[in-house]
C-alpha positions as CSV (number, residue, x, y, z in Angstrom):
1,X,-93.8,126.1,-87.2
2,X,-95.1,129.3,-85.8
3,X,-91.2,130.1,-84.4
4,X,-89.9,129.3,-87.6
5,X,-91.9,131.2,-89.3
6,X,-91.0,134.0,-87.3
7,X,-87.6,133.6,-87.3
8,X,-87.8,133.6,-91.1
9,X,-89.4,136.8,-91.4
10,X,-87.0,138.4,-89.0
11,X,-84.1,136.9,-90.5
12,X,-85.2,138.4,-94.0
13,X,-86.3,141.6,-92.2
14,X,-82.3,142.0,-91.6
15,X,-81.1,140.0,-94.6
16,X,-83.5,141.8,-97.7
17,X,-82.0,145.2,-96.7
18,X,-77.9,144.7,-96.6
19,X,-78.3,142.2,-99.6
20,X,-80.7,144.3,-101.9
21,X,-78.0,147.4,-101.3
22,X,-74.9,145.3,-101.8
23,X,-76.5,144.1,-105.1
24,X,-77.3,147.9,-106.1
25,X,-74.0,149.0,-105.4
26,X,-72.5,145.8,-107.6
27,X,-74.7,146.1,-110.6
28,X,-74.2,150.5,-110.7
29,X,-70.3,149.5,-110.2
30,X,-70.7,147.2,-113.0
31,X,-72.5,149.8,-115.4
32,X,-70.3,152.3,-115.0
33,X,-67.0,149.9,-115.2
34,X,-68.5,148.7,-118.4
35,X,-69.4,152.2,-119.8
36,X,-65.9,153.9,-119.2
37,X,-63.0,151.0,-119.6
38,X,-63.8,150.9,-123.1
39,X,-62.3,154.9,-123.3
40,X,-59.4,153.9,-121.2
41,X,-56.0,153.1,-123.2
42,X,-55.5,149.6,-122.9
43,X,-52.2,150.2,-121.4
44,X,-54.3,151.1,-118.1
45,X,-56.4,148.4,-118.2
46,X,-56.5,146.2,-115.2
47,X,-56.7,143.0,-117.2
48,X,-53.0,143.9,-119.1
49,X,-51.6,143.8,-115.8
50,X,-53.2,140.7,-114.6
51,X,-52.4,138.7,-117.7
52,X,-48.6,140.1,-117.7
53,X,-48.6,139.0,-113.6
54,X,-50.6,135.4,-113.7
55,X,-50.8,135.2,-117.5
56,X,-52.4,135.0,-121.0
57,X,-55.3,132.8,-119.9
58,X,-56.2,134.3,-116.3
59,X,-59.6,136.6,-116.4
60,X,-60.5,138.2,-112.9
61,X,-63.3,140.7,-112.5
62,X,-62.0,143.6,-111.5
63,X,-64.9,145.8,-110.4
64,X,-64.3,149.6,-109.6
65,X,-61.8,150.6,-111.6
66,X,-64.0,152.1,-114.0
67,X,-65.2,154.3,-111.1
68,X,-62.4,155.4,-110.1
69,X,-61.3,156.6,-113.9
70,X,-64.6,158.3,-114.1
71,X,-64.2,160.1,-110.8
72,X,-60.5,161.1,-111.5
73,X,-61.9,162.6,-114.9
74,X,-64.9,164.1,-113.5
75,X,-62.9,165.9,-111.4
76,X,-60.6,166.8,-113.5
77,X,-63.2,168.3,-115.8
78,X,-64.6,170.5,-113.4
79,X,-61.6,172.2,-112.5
80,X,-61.0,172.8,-115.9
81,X,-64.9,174.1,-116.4
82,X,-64.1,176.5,-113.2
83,X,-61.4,178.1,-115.2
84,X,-61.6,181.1,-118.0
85,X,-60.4,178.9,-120.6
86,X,-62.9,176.1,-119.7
87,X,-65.6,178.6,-119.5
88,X,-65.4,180.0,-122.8
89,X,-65.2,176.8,-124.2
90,X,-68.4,175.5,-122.7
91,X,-69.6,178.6,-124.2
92,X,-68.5,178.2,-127.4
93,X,-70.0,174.6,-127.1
94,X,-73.3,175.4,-126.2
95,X,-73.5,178.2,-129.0
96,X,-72.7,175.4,-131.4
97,X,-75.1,172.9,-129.9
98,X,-78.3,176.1,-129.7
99,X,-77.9,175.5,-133.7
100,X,-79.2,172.0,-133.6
101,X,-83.0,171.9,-133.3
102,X,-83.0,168.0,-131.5
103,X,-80.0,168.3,-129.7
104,X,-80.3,171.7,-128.5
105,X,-83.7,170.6,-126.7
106,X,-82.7,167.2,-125.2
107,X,-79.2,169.1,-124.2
108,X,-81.1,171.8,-122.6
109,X,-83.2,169.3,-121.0
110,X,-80.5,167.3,-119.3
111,X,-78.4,170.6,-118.3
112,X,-81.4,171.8,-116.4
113,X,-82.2,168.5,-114.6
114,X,-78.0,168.3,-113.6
115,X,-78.1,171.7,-112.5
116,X,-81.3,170.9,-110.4
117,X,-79.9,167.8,-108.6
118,X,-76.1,168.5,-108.7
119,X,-75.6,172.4,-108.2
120,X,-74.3,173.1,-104.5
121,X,-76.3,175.8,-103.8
122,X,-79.0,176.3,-100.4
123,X,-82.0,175.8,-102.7
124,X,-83.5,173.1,-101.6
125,X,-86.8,171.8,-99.6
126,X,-86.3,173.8,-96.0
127,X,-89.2,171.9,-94.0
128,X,-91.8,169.6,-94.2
129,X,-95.8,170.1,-93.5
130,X,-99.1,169.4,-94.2
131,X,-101.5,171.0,-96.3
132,X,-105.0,170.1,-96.8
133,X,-105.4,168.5,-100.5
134,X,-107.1,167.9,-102.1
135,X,-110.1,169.4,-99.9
136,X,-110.6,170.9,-96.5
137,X,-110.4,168.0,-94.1
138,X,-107.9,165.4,-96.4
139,X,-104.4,166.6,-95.2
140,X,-100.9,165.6,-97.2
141,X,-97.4,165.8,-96.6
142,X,-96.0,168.5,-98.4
143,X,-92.2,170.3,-99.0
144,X,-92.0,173.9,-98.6
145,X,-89.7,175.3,-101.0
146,X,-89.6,179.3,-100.9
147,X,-92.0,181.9,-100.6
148,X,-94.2,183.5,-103.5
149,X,-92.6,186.2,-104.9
150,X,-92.8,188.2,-108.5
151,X,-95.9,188.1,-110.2
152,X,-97.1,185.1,-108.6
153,X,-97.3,186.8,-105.2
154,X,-99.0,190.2,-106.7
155,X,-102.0,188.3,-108.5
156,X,-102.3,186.8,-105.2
157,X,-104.7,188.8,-103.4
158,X,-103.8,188.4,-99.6
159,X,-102.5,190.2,-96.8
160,X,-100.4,186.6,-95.3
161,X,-97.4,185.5,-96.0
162,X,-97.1,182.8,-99.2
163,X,-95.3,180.3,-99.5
164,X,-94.9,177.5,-102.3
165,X,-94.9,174.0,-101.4
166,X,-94.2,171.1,-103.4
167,X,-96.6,168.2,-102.6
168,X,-95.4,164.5,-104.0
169,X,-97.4,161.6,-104.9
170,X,-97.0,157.7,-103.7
171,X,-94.7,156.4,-104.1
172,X,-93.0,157.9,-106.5
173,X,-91.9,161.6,-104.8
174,X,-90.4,163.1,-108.1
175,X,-94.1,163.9,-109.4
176,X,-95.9,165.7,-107.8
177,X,-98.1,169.3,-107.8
178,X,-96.7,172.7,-107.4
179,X,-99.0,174.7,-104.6
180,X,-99.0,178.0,-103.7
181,X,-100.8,178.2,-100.5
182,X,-100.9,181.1,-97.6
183,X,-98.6,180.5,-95.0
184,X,-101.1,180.5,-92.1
185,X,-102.9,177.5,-93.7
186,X,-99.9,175.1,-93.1
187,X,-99.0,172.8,-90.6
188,X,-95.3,172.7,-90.2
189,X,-93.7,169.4,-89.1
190,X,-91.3,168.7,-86.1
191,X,-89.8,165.9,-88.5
192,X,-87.1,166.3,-91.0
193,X,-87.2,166.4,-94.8
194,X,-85.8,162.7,-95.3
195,X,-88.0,161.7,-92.6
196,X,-91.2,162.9,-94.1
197,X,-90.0,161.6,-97.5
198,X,-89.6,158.1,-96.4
199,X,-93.0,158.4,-95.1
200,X,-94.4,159.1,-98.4
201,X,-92.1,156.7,-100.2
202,X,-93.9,153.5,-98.2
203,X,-97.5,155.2,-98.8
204,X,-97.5,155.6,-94.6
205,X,-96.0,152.1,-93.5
206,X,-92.9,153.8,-92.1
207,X,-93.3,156.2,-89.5
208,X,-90.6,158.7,-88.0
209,X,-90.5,158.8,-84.3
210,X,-92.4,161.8,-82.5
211,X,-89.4,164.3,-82.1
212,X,-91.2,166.6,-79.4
213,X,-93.3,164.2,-77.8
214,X,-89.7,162.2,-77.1
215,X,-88.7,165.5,-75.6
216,X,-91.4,166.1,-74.0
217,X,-91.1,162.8,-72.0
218,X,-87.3,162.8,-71.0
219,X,-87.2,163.7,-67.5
220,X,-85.3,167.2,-67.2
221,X,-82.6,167.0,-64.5
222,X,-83.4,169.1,-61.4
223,X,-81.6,172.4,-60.6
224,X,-79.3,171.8,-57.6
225,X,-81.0,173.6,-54.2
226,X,-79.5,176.7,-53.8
227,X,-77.4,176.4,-50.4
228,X,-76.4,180.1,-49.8
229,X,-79.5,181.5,-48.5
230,X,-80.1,178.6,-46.1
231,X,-76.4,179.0,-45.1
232,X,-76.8,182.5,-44.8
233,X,-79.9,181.8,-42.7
234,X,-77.6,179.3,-40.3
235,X,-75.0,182.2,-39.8
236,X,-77.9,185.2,-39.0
């Protein structure tokens, strides 16, 4: 009983992961399938072309599609947006849309949260460390994000570097506290950003492997022996 029950829990170890992501990607297929074939003429729809092939009465779930419309039109969009005419008329939208008190705010709202997530820029978290929080001793995982400049950085009254840090909560890593702390007191990490995220993610159950210490232990090959000055020793 004891090997079944460990070949249970190592089958499900292996199992619970490919089947839980198989089922997100389904049901995220399926939203978005049932969210944009309603737009689409019915001329494009995938079930005209399987009733006109295997007819009136045959139904086949056809998942994707709807992706793929809303990827072409996505991208279609953009290009449009990156253009002079598209920009004025985004303009000329969000002029319209600043004259509605409701929709103005939850558009603002939404704009600034796709920007934040979606814009290709280099602002992002550069490197993980640890912070002591929420008193001397306790010490948390923490994001640096850029240093303190503008006023922040003048009312702060010291000669180091620094530095705001962004220091999320368990297990939910989009709350968190915004720190401004100097650059001396951190403790920059060897692991990676996603690294030290999953780490926070399962509250400490998932640990990264020890990048330097791994480094540290791989044996270093030897240089090779430098034959000329024995062989010029032989000839003398």
């Amino acid at each position: 009983m004891a090997n079944l029950r460990a070949s249970f829990l190592t089958g499900l170890v292996v199992i619970a992961p490919v089947g839980l992501t198989v089922w997100l990607i389904w049901t995220v297929v399926g939203w978005v399938d049932a969210f944009v074939l309603p737009f689409v003429p019915a001329a494009y729809q995938p079930e005209t072309y399987i009733k006109e092939v295997f007819g009136e009465d045959t139904t086949i779930n056809v998942r994707g599609v709807g992706v793929v419309f809303f990827l072409g039109f996505t991208v279609v969009i953009g290009w449009i947006a990156k253009g002079v005419i598209g920009r004025s008329l985004i303009a000329w939208g969000e002029r319209q849309v600043d004259r509605m008190p409701i929709v103005r705010s939850i558009y603002n709202g939404v704009k600034q949260l796709a920007e934040t997530v979606f814009a290709q820029t280099e602002s992002n978290f550069d490197r993980a460390c640890l912070v002591q929080y929420p008193r001397p001793g306790l010490w948390a995982i923490a994001f640096v994000s850029t240093s303190a400049k503008g006023e922040i950085r003048r009312q702060i009254e010291n000669d180091v570097p620094v530095m705001s840090v962004f220091l999320p909560t368990t297990p939910n890593p989009t709350s968190g506290f915004l720190l401004f702390v100097p650059e001396n007191e951190l403790v920059y990490l060897d692991m990676t950003v996603e690294d030290a995220a999953k780490l926070v993610i399962s509250a400490g159950l998932v640990y990264p492997s020890d990048r330097a210490a791994a480094l540290a232990a791989t044996p270093r090959p030897e240089p090779a022996p430098d034959t000329t000055a024995s062989q010029d020793r032989a000839h003398g």
